[in-house]
C-alpha positions as CSV (number, residue, x, y, z in Angstrom):
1,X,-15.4,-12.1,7.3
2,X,-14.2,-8.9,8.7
3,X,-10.7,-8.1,10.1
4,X,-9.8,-5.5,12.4
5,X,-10.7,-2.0,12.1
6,X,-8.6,0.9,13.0
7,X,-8.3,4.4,13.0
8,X,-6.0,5.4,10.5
9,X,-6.2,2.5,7.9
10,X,-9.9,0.8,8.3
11,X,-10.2,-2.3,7.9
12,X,-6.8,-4.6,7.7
13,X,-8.5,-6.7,5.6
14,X,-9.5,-4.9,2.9
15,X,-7.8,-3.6,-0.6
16,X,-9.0,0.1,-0.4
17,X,-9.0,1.1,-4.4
18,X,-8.3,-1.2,-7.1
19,X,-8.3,0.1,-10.6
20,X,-6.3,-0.6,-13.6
21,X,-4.6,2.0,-16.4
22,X,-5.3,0.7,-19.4
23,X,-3.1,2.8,-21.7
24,X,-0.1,1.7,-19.4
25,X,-1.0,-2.1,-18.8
26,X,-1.2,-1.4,-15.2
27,X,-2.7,-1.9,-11.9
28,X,-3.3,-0.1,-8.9
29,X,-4.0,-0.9,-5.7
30,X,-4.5,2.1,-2.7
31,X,-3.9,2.0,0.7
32,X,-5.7,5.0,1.7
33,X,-5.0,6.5,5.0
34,X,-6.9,8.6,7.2
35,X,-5.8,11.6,9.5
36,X,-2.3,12.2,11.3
37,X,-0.5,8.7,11.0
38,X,1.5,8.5,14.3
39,X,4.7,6.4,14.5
40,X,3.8,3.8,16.9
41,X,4.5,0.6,17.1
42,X,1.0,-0.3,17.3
43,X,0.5,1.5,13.8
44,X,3.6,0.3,12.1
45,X,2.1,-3.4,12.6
46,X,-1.2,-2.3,11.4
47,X,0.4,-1.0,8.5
48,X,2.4,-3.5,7.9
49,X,-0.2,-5.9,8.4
50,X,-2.3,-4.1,5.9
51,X,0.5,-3.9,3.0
52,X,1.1,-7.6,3.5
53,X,-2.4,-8.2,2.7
54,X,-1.9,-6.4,-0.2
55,X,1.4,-8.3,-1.1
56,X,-1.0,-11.9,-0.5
57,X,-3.6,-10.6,-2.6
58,X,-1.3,-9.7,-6.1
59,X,0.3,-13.4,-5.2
60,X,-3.4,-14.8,-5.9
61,X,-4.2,-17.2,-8.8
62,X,-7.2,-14.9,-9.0
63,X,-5.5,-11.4,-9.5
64,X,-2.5,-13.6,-11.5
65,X,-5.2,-14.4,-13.9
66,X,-7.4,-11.2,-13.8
67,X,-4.2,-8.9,-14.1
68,X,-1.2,-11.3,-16.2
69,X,0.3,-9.2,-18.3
70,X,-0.6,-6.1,-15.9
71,X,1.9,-3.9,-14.2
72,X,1.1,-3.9,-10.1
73,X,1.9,-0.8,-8.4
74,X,1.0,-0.3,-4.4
75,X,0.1,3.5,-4.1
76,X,-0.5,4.8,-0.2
77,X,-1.4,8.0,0.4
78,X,-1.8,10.2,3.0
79,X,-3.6,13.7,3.3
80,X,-1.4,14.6,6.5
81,X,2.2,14.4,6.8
82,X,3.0,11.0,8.7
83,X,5.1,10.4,11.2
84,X,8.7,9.8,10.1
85,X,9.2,6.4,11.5
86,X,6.3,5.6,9.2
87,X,7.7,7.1,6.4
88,X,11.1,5.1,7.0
89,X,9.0,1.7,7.4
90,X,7.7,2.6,3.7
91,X,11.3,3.4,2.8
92,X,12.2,-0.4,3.8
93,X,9.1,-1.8,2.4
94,X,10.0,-0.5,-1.3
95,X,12.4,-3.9,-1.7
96,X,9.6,-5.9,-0.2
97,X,6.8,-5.0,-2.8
98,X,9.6,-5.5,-5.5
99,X,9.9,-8.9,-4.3
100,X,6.0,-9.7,-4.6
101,X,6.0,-8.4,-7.8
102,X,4.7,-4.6,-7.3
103,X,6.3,-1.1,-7.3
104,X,5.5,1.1,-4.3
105,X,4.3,4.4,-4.6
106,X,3.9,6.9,-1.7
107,X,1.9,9.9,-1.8
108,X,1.6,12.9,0.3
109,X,-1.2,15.6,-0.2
110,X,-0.8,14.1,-3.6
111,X,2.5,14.8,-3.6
112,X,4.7,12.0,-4.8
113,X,7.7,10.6,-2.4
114,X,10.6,9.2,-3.8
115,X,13.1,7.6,-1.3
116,X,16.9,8.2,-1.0
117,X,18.6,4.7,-1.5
């Protein structure tokens, strides 16, 4: 079944990248962005909407068993500079993946973003 597709994120429904890093015990799953990410309200649900299927999907009995004793990180990345009430909803969302288990990462031009608490 296919969810809704958008501009900047694809489709909703989908994990982008999964792949693990052995030497570390970990996982990784990407949320791959596309173009200028604008700050509408419109976008931060689609975003949201797309990291909370991210969040359901490391909560599985599947991935539980698949990845136990893994490490879960949530990496998104960006090739454009987003919009900065995007990068604040990230900001929020940090606490959010802790709670499911998984530590965000937020990448920029492959630039790693690390958030003022």
């Amino acid at each position: 079944m296919s969810g809704i597709i958008t501009e900047n994120f694809g489709d909703l429904s989908l994990i982008d990248i999964i792949y693990t890093r052995p030497t570390e015990e970990s996982v990784v799953l990407v949320l791959v962005t596309s173009g200028y990410v604008d700050g509408s309200a419109e976008t931060q649900n689609n975003l949201l909407d797309k990291m909370e299927g991210y969040l359901r999907h490391i909560q599985s009995d599947e991935f539980k068993q698949e990845y136990a004793s893994n490490k879960v990180f949530i990496e998104v990345d960006f090739s454009e500079e987003p919009d900065v009430l995007i990068t604040d909803l990230l900001a929020k969302c940090e606490s959010w993946c802790e709670e499911n288990g998984a530590t965000l990462i937020v990448r920029i031009n492959n630039e790693l973003v690390s958030f003022v608490k």
